[in-house]
ZALO-250826 format. One record per residue (C-alpha): residue number from 1; x, y, z. Coordinates in pm, whole numbers, plus 50000, padded with zeros to 5 digits. Each point is the difference from the previous one (the first is absolute). Layout:
REM ZALO-250826
{num NUM	X X	Y Y	Z Z}
...
***
This chain:
REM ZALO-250826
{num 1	X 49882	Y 57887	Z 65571}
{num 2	X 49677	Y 50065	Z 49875}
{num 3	X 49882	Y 50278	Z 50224}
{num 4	X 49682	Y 50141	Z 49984}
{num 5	X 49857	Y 50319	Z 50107}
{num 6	X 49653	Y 50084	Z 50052}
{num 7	X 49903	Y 50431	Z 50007}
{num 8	X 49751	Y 50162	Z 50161}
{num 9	X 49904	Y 50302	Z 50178}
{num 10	X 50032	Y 49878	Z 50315}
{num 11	X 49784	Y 50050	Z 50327}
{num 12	X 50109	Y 50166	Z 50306}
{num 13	X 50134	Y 49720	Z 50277}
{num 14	X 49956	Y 50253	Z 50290}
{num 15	X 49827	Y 50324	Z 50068}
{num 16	X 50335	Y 50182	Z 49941}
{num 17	X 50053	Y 49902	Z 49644}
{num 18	X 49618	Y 50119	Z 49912}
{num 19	X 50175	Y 50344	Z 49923}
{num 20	X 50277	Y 49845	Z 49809}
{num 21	X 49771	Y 49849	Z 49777}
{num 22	X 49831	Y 50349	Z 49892}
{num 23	X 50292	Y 50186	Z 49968}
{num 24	X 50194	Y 49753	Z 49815}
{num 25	X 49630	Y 49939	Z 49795}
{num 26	X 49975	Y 50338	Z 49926}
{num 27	X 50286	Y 50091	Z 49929}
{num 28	X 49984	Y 49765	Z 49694}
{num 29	X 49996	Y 50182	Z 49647}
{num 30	X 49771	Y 49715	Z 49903}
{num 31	X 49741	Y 50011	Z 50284}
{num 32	X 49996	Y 50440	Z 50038}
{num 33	X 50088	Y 50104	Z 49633}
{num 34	X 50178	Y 50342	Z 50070}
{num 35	X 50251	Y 50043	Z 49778}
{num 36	X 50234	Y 50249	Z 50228}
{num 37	X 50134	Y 49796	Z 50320}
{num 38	X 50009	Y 50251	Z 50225}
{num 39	X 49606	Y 50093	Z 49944}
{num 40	X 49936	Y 49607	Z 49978}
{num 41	X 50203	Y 49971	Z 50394}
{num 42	X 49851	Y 50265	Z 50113}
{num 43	X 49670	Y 49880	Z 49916}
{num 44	X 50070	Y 49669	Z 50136}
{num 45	X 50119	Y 50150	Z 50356}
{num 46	X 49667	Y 50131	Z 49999}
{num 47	X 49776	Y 49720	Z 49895}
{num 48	X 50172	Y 49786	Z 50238}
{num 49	X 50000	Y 50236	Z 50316}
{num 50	X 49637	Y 50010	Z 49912}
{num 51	X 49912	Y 49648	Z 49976}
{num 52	X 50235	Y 49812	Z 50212}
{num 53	X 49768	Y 50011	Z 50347}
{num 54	X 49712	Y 49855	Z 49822}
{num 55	X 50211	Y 49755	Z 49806}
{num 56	X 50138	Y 49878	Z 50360}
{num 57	X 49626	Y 50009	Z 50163}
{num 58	X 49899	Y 49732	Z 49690}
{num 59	X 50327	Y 49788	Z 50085}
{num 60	X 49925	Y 49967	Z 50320}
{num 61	X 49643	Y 49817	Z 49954}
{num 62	X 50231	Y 49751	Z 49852}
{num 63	X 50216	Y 49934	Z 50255}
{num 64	X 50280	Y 50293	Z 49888}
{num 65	X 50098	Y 49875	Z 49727}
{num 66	X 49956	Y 49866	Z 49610}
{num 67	X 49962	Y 49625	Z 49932}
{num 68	X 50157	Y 50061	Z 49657}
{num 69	X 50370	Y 49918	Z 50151}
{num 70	X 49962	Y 49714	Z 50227}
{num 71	X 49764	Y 49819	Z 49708}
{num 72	X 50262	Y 50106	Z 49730}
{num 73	X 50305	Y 49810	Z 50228}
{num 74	X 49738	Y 49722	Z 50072}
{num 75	X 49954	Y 49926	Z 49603}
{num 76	X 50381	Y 50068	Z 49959}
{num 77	X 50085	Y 49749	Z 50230}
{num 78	X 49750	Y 49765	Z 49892}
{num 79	X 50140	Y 49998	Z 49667}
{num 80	X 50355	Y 49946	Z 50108}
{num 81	X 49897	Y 49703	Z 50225}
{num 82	X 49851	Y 49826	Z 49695}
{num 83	X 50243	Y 49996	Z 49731}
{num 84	X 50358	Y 50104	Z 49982}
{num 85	X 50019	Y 50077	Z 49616}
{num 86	X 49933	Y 50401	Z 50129}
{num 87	X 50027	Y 50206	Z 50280}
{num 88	X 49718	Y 50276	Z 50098}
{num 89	X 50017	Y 50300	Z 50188}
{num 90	X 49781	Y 50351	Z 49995}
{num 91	X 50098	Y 50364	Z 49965}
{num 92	X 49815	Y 50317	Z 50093}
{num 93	X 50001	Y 50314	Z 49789}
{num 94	X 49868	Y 50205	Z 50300}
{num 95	X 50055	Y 49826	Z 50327}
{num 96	X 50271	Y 49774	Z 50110}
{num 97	X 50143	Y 49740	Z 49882}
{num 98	X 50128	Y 50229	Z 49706}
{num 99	X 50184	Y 49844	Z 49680}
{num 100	X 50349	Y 50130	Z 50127}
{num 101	X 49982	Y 49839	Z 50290}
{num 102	X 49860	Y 49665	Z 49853}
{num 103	X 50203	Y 50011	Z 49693}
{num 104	X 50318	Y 50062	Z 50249}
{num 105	X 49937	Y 49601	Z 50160}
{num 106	X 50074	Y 49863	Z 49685}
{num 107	X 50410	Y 49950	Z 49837}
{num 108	X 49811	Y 49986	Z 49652}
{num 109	X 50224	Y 49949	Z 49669}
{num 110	X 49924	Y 49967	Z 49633}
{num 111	X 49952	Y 49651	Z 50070}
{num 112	X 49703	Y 50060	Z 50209}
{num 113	X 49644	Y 50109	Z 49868}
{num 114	X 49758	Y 50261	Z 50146}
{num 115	X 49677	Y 49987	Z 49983}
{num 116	X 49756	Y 50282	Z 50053}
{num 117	X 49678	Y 49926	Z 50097}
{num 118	X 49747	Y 50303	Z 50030}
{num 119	X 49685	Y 49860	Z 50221}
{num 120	X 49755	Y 50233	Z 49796}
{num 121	X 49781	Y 49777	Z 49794}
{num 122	X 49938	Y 50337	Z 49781}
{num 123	X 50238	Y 50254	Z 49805}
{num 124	X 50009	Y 50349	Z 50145}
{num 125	X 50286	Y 50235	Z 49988}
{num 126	X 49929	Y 50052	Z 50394}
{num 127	X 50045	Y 49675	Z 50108}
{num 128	X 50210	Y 49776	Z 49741}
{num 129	X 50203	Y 50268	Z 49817}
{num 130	X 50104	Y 50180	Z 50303}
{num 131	X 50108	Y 49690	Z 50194}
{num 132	X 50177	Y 49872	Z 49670}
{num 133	X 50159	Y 50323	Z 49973}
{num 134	X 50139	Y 50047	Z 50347}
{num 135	X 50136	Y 49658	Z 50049}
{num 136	X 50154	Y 49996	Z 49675}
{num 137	X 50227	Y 50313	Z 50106}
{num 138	X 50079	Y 49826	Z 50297}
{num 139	X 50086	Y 49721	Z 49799}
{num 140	X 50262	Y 50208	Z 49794}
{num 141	X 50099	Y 50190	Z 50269}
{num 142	X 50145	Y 49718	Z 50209}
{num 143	X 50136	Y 49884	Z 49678}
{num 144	X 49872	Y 49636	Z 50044}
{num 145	X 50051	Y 49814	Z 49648}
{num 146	X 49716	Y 49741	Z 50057}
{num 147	X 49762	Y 49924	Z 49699}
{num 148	X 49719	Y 50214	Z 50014}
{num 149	X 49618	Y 49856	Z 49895}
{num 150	X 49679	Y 50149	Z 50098}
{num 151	X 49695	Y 49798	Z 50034}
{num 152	X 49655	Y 50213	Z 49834}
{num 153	X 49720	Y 50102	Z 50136}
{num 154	X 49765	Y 49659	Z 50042}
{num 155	X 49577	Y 50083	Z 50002}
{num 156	X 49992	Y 49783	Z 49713}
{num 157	X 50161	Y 49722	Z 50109}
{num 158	X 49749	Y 49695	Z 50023}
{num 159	X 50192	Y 49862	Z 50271}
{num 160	X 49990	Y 50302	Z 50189}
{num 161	X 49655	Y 50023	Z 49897}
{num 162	X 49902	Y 49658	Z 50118}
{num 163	X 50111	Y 50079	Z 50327}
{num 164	X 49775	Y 50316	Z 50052}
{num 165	X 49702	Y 49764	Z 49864}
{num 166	X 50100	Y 49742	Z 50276}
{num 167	X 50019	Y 50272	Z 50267}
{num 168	X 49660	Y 50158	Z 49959}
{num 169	X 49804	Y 49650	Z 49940}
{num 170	X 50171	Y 49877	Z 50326}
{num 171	X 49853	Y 50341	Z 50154}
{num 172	X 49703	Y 49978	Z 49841}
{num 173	X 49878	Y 49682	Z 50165}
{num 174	X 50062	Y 50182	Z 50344}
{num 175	X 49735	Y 50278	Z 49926}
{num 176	X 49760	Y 49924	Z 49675}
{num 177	X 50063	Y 50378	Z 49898}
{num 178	X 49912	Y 50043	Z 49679}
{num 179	X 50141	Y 50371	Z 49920}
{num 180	X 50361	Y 49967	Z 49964}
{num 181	X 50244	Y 50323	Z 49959}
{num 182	X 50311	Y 50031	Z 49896}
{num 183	X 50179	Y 50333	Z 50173}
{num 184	X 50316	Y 50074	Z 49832}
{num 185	X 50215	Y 50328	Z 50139}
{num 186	X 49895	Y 50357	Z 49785}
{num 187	X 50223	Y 50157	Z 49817}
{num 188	X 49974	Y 50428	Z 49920}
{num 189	X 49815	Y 50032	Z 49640}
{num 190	X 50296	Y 50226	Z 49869}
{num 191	X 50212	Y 49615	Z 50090}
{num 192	X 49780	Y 49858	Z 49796}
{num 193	X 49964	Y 50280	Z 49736}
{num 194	X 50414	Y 50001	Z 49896}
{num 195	X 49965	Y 49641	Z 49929}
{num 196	X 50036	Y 49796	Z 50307}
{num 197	X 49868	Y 49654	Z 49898}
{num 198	X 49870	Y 49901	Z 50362}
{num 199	X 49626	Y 50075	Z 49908}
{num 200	X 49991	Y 49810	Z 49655}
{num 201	X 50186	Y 49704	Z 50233}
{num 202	X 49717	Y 49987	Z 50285}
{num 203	X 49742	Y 49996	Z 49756}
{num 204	X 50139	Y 49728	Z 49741}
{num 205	X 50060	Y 49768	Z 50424}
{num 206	X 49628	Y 50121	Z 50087}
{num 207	X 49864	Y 49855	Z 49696}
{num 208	X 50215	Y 49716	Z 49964}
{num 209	X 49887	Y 49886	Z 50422}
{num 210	X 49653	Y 50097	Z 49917}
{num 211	X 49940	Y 49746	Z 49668}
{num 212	X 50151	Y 49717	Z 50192}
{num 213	X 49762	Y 50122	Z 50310}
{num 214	X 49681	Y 50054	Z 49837}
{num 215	X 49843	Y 49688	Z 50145}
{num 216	X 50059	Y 50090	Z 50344}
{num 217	X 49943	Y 50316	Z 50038}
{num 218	X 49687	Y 50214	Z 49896}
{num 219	X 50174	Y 50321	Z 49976}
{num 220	X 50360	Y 50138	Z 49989}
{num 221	X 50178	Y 50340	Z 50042}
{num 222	X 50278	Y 50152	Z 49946}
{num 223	X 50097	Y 50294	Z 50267}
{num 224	X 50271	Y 50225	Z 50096}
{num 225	X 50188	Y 50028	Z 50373}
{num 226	X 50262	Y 50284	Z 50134}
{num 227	X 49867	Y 50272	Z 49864}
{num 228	X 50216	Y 50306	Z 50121}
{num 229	X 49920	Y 50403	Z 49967}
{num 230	X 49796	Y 50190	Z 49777}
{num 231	X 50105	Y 49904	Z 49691}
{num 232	X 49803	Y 49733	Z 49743}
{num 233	X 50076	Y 49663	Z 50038}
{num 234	X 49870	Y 49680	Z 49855}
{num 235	X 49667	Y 49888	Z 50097}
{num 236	X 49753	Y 49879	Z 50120}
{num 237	X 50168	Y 50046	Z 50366}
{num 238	X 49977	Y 49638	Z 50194}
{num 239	X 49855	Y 50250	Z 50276}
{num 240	X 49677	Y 50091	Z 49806}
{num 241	X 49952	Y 49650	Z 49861}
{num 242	X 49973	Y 49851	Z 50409}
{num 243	X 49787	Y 50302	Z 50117}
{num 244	X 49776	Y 49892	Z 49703}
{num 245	X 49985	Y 49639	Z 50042}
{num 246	X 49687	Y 49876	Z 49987}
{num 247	X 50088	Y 49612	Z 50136}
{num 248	X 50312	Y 49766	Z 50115}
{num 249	X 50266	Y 50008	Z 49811}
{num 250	X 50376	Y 49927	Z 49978}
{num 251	X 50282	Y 50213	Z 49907}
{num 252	X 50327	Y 49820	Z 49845}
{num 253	X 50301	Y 50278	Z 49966}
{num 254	X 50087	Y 49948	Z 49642}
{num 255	X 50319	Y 50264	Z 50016}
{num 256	X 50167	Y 49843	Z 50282}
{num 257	X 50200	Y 49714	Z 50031}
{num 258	X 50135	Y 50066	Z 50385}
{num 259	X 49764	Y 50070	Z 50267}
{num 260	X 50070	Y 50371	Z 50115}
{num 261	X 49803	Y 50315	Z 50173}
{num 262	X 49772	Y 50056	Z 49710}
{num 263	X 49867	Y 49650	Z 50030}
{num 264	X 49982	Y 49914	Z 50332}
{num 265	X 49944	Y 50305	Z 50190}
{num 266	X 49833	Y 50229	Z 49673}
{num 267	X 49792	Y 49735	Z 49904}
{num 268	X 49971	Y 49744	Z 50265}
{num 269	X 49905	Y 50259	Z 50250}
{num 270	X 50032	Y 50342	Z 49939}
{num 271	X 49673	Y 49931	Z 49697}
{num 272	X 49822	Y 49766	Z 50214}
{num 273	X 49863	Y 50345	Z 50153}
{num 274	X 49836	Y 50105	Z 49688}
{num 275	X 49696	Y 49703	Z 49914}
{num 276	X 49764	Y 49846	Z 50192}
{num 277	X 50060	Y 49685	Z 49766}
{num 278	X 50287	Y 49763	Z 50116}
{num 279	X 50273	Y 49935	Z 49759}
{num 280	X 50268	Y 49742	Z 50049}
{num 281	X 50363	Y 50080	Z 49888}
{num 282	X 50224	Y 49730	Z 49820}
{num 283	X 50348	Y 50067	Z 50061}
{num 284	X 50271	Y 49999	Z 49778}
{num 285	X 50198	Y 49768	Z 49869}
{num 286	X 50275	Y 50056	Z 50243}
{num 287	X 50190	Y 49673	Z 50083}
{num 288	X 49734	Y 49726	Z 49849}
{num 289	X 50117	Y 49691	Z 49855}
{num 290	X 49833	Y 50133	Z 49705}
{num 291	X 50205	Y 50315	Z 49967}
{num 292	X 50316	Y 49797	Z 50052}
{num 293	X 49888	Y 49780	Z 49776}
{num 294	X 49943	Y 50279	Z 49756}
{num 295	X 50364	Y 50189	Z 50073}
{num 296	X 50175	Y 49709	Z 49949}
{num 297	X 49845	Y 49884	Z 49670}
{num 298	X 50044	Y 50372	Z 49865}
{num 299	X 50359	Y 49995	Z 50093}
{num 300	X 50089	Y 49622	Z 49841}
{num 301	X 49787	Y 50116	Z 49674}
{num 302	X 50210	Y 50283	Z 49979}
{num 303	X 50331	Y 49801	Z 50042}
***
């Protein structure tokens, strides 16, 4: 078996789990950098007593609960209904499914290969070195002998690329906007500062969409979402950049490959509130024959 594994954060399925998700979150050496654990939980219990109400008011403008897990299981079993050369399924760092329980479905040997498959087009330690991390001491926990690969992080993929470009023409034709932003998710400057690569990554994928764009579009930027607490983060915030619009434009979530809370409810309605100009959001790539198409050449190239 050739079993593959994509890793993400995860999205609460239910109001319930919304308080999972920040205490498991913060609780996460990678995402609240406090050395001692007991200060780091004890900081967590707090941040999550104090933002769990309003994270279950924005779930439940849409519908009580995240997209991200019904569209990751949609593209999973897309994927397994079209070939039979691997099989897909998803694990959450923060929310269920977790990796033991997923890992736990499958008898793997050393025969078998696994195949992680982080859905962060970008490097950060918060996202793809956590995720790695974790699963990979699950892995050697349960003692499962499989062959272990790990497919990179993918903004400069032209394939990958190609797809974007098809996805914001297609939108394109729908509205004539000729501002388009890319929104990726901030990260704290001291992230950045200690060598996180994330910000050099967005850039290099914001200049790389915006050369092969140029003749659509009569001005691009690059903005930052999420922004939590006091502390500097990267900017310019996606916030400022709508309350300052100045005409139509569309907004393409370059960070994201899974549809989730900070796209559709942060900026598909929670920013909609802040400009008198109309934007149009382009979703992710989700489950798109395009993304498939994508996933599946990555994995046979890698082979």
């Amino acid at each position: 078996m050739k079993l593959v594994l994509f890793l993400n954060m995860g999205g609460a399925s239910n109001l319930q789990e919304c308080e999972l998700f920040l205490k498991n979150m913060f609780n996460d050496p990678y995402i609240l950098n406090i050395k001692n654990n007991f200060l780091r939980k004890t900081l967590a219990w707090i941040i999550t007593k104090a933002r769990k109400k309003a994270m279950q008011e924005n779930y439940k403008q849409m519908g009580g609960k995240s997209p991200l897990n019904q569209l990751t299981q949609s593209l999973c079993d897309k994927l397994n209904a079209q070939q039979n050369h691997f099989h897909f399924d998803f694990v959450n760092l923060y929310v269920p499914p977790f990796a033991k329980e997923v890992l736990l479905k499958y008898s793997l040997s050393s025969k078998d290969d696994l195949i992680l498959f982080p859905l962060y087009p970008h490097h950060s330690s918060t996202t793809v070195t956590t995720s790695l991390q974790f699963l990979q001491k699950q892995i050697q926990a349960l003692k499962i002998p499989a062959k272990l690969t790990t497919i990179d992080v993918f903004y400069k993929d032209p394939l990958y690329n190609q797809m974007i470009l098809t996805h914001i023409l297609e939108k394109q034709k729908q509205s004539q906007a000729k501002i388009l932003i890319f929104s990726a998710h901030s990260l704290p400057l001291s992230v950045i500062k200690k060598g996180d690569l994330y910000e050099q990554h967005v850039n290099e994928h914001f200049h790389i969409l915006k050369q092969n764009l140029k003749d659509h579009f009569q001005d691009f930027i690059l903005s930052y979402q999420s922004k939590l607490g006091p502390i500097k983060w990267l900017e310019p915030s996606t916030s400022q950049i709508l309350a300052d619009l100045k005409a139509p434009a569309l907004i393409y979530p370059i960070s994201f490959c899974i549809d989730c809370s900070e796209t559709i409810f942060e900026l598909g309605i929670e920013y909609k509130y802040l400009t008198k100009h109309p934007y149009d959001l382009i979703s992710c790539p989700n489950d798109t024959k395009e993304f498939i198409h994508f996933i599946l050449n990555t994995l046979q190239n890698q082979s």
